[in-house]
N, CA, C and O atoms as CSV, one atom per row, in Angstrom:
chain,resi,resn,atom,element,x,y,z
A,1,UNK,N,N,41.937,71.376,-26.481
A,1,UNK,CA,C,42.064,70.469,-25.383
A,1,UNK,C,C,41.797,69.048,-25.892
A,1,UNK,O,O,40.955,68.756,-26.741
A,2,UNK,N,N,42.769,68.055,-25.151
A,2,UNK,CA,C,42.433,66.380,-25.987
A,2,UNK,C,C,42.039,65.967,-24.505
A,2,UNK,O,O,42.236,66.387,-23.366
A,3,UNK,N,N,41.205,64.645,-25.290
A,3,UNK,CA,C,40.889,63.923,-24.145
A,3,UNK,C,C,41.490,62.522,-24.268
A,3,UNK,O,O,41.949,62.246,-25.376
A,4,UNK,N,N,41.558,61.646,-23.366
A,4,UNK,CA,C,42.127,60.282,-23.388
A,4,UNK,C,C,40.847,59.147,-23.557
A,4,UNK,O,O,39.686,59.513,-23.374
A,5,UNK,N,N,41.108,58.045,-23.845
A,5,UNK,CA,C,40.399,57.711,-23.328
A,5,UNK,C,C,39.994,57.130,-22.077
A,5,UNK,O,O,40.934,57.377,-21.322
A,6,UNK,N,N,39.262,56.599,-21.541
A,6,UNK,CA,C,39.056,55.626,-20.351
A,6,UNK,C,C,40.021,54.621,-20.005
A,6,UNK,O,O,40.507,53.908,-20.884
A,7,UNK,N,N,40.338,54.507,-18.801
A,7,UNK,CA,C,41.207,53.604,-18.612
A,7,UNK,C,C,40.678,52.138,-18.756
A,7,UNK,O,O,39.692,52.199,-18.020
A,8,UNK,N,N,40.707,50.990,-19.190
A,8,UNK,CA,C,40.793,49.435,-19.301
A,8,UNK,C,C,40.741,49.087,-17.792
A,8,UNK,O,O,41.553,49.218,-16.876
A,9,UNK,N,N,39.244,48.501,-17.893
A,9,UNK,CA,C,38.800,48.042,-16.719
A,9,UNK,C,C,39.546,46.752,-16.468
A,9,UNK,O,O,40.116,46.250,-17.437
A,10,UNK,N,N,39.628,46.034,-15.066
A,10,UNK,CA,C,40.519,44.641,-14.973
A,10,UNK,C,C,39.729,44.123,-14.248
A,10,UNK,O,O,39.450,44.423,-13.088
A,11,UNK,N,N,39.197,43.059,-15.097
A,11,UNK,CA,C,38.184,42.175,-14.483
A,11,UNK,C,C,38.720,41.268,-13.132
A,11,UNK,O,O,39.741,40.580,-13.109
A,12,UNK,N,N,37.853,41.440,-12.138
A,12,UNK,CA,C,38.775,39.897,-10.923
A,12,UNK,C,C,38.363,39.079,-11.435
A,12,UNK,O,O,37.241,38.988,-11.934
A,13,UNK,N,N,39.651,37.917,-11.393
A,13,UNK,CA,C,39.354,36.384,-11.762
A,13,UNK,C,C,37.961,35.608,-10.972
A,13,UNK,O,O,37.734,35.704,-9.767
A,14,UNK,N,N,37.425,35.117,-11.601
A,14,UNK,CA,C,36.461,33.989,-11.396
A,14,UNK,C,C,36.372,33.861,-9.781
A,14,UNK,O,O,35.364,34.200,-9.162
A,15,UNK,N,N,37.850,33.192,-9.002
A,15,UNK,CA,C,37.646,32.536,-8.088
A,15,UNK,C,C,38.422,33.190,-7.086
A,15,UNK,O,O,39.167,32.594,-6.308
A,16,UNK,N,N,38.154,35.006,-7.127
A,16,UNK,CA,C,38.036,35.918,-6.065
A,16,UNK,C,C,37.681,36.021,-5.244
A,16,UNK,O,O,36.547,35.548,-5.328
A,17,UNK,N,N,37.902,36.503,-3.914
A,17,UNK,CA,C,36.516,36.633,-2.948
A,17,UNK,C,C,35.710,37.432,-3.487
A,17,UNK,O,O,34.516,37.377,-3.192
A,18,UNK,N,N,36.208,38.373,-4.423
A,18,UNK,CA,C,34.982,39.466,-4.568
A,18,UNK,C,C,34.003,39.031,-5.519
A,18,UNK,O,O,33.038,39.778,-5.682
A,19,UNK,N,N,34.061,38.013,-6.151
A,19,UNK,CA,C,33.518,37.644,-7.539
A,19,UNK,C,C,32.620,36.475,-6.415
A,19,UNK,O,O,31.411,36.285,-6.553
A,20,UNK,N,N,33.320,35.886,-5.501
A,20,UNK,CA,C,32.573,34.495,-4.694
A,20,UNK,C,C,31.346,35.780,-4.124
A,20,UNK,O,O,30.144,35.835,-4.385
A,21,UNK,N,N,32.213,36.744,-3.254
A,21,UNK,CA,C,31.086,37.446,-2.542
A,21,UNK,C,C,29.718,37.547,-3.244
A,21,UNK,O,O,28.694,36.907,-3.004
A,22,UNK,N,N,29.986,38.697,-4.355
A,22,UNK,CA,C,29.240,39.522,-4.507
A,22,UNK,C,C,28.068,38.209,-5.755
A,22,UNK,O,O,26.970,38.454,-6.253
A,23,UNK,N,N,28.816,37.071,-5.860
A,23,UNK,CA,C,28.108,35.835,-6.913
A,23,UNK,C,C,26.949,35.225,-5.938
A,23,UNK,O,O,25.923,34.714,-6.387
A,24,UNK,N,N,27.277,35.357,-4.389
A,24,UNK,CA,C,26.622,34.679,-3.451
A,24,UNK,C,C,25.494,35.326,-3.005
A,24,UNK,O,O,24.696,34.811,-2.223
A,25,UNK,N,N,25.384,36.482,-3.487
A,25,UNK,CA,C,23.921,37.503,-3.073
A,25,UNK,C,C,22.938,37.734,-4.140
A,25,UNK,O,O,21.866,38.310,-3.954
A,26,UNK,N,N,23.563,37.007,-5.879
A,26,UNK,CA,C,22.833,37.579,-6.881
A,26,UNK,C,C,21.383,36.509,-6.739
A,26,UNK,O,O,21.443,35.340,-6.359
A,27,UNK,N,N,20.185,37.194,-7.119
A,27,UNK,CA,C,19.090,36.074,-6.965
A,27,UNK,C,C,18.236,36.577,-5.514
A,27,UNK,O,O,17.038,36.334,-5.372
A,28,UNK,N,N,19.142,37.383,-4.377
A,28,UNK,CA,C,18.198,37.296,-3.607
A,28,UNK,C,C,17.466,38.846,-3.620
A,28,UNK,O,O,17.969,39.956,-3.444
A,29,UNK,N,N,15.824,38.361,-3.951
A,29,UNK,CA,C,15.154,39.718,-4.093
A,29,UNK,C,C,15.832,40.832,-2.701
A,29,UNK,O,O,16.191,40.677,-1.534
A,30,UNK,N,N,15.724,41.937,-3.667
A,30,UNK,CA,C,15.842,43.326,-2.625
A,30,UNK,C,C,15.152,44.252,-3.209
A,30,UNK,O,O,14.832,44.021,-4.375
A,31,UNK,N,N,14.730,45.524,-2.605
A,31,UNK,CA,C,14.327,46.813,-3.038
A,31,UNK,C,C,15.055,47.199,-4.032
A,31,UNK,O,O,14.559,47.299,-5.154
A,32,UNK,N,N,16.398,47.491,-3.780
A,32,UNK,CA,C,17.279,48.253,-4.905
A,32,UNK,C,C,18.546,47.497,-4.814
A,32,UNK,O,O,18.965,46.883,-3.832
A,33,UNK,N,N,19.260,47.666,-6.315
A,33,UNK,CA,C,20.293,46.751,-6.533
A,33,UNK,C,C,21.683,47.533,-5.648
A,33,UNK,O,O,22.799,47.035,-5.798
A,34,UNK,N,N,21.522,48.659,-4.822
A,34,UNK,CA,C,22.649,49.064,-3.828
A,34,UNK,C,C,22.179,48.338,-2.848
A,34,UNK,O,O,23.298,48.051,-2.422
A,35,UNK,N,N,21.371,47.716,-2.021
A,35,UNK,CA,C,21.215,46.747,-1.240
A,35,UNK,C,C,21.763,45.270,-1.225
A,35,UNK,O,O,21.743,44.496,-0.268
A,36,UNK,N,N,22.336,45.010,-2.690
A,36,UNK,CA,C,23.174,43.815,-2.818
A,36,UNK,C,C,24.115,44.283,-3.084
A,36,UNK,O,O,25.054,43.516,-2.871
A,37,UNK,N,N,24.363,45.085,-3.419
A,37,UNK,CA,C,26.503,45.787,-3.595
A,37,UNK,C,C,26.626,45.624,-1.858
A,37,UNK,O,O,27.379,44.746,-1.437
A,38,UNK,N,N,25.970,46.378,-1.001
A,38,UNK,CA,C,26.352,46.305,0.560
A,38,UNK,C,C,26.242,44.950,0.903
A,38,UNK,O,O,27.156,44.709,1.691
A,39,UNK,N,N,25.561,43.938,0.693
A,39,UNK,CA,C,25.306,43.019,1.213
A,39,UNK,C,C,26.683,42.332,0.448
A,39,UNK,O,O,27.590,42.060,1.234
A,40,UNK,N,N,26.957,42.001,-1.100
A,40,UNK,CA,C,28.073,41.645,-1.402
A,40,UNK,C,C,29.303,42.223,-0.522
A,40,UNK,O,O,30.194,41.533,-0.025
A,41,UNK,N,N,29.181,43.528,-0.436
A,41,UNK,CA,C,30.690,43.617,-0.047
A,41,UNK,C,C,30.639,43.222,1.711
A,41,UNK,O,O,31.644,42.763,2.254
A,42,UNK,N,N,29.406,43.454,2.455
A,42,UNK,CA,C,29.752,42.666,3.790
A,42,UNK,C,C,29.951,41.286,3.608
A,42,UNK,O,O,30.454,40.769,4.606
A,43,UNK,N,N,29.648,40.217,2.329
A,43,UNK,CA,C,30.261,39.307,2.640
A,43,UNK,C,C,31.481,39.533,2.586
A,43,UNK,O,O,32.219,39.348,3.553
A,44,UNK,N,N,31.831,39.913,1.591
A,44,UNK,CA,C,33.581,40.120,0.904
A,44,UNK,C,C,34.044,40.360,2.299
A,44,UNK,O,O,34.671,39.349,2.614
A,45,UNK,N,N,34.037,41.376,3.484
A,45,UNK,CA,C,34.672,41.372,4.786
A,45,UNK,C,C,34.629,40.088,5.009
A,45,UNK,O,O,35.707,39.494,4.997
A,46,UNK,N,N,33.306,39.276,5.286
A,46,UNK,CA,C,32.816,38.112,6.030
A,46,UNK,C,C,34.061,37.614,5.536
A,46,UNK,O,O,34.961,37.780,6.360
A,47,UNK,N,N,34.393,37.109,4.570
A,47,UNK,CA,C,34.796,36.457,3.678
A,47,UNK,C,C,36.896,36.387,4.414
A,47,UNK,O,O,37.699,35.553,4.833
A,48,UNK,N,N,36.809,37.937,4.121
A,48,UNK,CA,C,38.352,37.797,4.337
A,48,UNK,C,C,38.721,37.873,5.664
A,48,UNK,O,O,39.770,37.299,5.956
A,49,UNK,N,N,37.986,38.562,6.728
A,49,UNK,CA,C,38.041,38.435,8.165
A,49,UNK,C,C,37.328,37.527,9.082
A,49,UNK,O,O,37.747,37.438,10.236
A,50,UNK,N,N,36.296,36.837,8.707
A,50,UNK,CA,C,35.565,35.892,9.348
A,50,UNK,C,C,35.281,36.450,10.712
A,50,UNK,O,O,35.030,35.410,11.319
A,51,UNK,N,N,35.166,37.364,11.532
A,51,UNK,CA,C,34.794,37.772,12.785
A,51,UNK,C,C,33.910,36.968,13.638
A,51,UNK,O,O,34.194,36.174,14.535
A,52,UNK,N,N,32.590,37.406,13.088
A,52,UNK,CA,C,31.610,37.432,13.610
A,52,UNK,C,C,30.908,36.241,12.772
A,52,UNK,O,O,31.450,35.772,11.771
A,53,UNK,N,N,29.955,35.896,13.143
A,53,UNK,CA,C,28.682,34.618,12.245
A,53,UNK,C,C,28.025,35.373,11.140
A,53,UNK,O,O,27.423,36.439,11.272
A,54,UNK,N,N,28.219,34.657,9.961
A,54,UNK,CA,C,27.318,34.869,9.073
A,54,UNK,C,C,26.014,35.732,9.304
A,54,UNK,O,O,25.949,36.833,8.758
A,55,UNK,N,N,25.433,35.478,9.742
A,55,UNK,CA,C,24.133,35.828,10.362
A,55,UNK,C,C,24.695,37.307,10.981
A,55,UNK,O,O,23.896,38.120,10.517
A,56,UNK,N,N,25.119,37.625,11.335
A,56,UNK,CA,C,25.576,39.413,12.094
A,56,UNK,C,C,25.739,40.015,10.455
A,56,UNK,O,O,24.888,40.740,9.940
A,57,UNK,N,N,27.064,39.539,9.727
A,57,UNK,CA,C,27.306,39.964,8.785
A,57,UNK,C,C,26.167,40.735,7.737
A,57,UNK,O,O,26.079,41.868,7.263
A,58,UNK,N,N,25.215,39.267,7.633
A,58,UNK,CA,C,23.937,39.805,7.189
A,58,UNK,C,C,23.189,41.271,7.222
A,58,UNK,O,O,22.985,42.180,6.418
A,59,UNK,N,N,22.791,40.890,9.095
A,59,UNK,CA,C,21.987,41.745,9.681
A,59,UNK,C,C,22.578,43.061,9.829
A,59,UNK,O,O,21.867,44.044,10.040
A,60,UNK,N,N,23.752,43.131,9.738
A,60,UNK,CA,C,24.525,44.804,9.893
A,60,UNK,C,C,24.660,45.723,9.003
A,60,UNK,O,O,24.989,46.880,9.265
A,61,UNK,N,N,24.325,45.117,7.455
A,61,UNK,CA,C,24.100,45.390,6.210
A,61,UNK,C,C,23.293,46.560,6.336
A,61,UNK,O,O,23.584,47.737,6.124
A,62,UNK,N,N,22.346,46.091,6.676
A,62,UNK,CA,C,20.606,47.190,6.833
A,62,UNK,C,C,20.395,46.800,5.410
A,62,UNK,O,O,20.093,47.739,4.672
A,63,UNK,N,N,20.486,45.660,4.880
A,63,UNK,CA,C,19.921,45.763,3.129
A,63,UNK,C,C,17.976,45.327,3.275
A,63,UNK,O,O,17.362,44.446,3.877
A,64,UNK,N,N,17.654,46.228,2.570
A,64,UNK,CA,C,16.149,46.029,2.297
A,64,UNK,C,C,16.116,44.867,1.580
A,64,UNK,O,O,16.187,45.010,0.359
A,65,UNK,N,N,16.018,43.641,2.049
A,65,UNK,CA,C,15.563,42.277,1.294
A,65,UNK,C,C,14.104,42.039,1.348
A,65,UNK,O,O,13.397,42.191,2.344
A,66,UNK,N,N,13.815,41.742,0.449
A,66,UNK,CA,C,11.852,41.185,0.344
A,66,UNK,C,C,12.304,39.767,1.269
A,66,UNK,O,O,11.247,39.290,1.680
A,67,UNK,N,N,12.888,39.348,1.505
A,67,UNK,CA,C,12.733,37.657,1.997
A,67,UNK,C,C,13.220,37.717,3.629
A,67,UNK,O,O,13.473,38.828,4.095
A,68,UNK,N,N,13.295,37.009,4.136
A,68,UNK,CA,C,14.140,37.115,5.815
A,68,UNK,C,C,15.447,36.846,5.374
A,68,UNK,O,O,15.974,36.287,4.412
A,69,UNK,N,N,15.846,37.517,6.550
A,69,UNK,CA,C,17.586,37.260,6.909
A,69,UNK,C,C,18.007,35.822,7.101
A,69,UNK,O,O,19.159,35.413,6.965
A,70,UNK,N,N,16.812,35.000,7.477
A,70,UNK,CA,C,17.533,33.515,7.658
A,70,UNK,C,C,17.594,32.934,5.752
A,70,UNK,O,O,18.404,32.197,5.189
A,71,UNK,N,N,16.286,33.707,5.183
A,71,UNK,CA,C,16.527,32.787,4.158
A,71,UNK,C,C,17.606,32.996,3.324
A,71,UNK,O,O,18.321,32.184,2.736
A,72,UNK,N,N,17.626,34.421,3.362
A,72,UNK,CA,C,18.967,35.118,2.761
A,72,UNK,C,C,20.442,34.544,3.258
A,72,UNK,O,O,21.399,34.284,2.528
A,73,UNK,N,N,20.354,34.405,4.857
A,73,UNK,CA,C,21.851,32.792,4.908
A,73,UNK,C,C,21.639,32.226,4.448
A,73,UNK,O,O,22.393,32.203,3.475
A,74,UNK,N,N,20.440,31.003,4.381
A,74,UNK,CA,C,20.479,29.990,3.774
A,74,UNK,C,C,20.978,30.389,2.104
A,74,UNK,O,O,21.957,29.786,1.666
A,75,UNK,N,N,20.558,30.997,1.575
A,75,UNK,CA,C,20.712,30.717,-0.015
A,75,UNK,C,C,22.191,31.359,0.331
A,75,UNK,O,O,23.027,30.464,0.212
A,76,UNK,N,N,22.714,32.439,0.667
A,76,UNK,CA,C,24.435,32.887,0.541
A,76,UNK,C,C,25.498,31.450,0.976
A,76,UNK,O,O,26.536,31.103,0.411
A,77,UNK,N,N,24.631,30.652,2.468
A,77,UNK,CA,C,25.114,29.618,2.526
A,77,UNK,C,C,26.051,28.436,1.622
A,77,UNK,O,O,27.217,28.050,1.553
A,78,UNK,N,N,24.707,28.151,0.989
A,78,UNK,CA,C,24.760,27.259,-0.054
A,78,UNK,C,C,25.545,27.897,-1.176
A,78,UNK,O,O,26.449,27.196,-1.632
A,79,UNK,N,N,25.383,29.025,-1.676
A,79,UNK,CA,C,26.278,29.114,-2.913
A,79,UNK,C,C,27.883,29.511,-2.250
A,79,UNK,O,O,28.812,29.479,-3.057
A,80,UNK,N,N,28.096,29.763,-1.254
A,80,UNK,CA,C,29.434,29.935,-0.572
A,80,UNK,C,C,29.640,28.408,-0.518
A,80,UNK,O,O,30.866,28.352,-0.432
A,81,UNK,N,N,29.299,27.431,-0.515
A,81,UNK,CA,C,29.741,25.702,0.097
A,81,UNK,C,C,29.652,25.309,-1.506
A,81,UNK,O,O,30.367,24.350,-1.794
A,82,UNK,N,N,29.097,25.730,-2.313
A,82,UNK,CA,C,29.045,25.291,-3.926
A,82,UNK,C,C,30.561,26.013,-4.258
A,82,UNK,O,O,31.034,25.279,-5.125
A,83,UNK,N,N,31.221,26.741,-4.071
A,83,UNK,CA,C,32.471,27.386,-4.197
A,83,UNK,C,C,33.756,26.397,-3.424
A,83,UNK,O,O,34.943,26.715,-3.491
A,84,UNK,N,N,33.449,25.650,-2.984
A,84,UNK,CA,C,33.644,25.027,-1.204
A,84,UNK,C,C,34.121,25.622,-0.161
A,84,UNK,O,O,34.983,25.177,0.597
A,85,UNK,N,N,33.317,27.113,-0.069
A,85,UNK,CA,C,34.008,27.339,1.346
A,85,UNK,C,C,33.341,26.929,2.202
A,85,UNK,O,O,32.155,26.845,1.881
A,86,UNK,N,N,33.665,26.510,3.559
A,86,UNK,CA,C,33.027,26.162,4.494
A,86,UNK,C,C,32.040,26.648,5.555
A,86,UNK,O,O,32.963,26.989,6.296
A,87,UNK,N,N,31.284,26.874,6.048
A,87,UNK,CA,C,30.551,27.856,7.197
A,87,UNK,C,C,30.588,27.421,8.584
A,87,UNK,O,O,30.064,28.108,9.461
């Protein structure tokens, strides 16, 4: 029996939503690093559907953050407006 190898991962470009998302949550303490994959990828929705306020997006997560939910906007805030998206 042969094996192949692995398929060649494809990095997203730089200035993805998924690369903005998931760049905009790194830094903020949590329990476990699956608490910022969920929190990245509810921005990534935030991001491409805009629904609801920032702040829901957050809170619907259920991510175990050591810090509050406001401070956790504030800092996703700011590195989302350093990208220039707007809020």
């Amino acid at each position: 029996m042969t094996t192949k190898p692995p398929s060649e991962i494809e990095r997203a470009p730089e200035d993805s939503l998924a690369k903005i998302a998931h760049g905009s949550v790194e830094g903020i303490p949590a329990v476990d690093s699956h608490d910022l994959d969920r929190l990245g990828y509810s921005i990534w929705l935030w991001l491409k559907y805009q629904r609801d306020p920032l702040e829901i997006a957050v809170r619907t997560t259920n991510a175990r953050l050591l810090i509050s939910e406001e401070e956790a906007v504030q800092r996703i805030t700011a590195k989302l407006r350093s990208h220039g998206i707007s809020i």
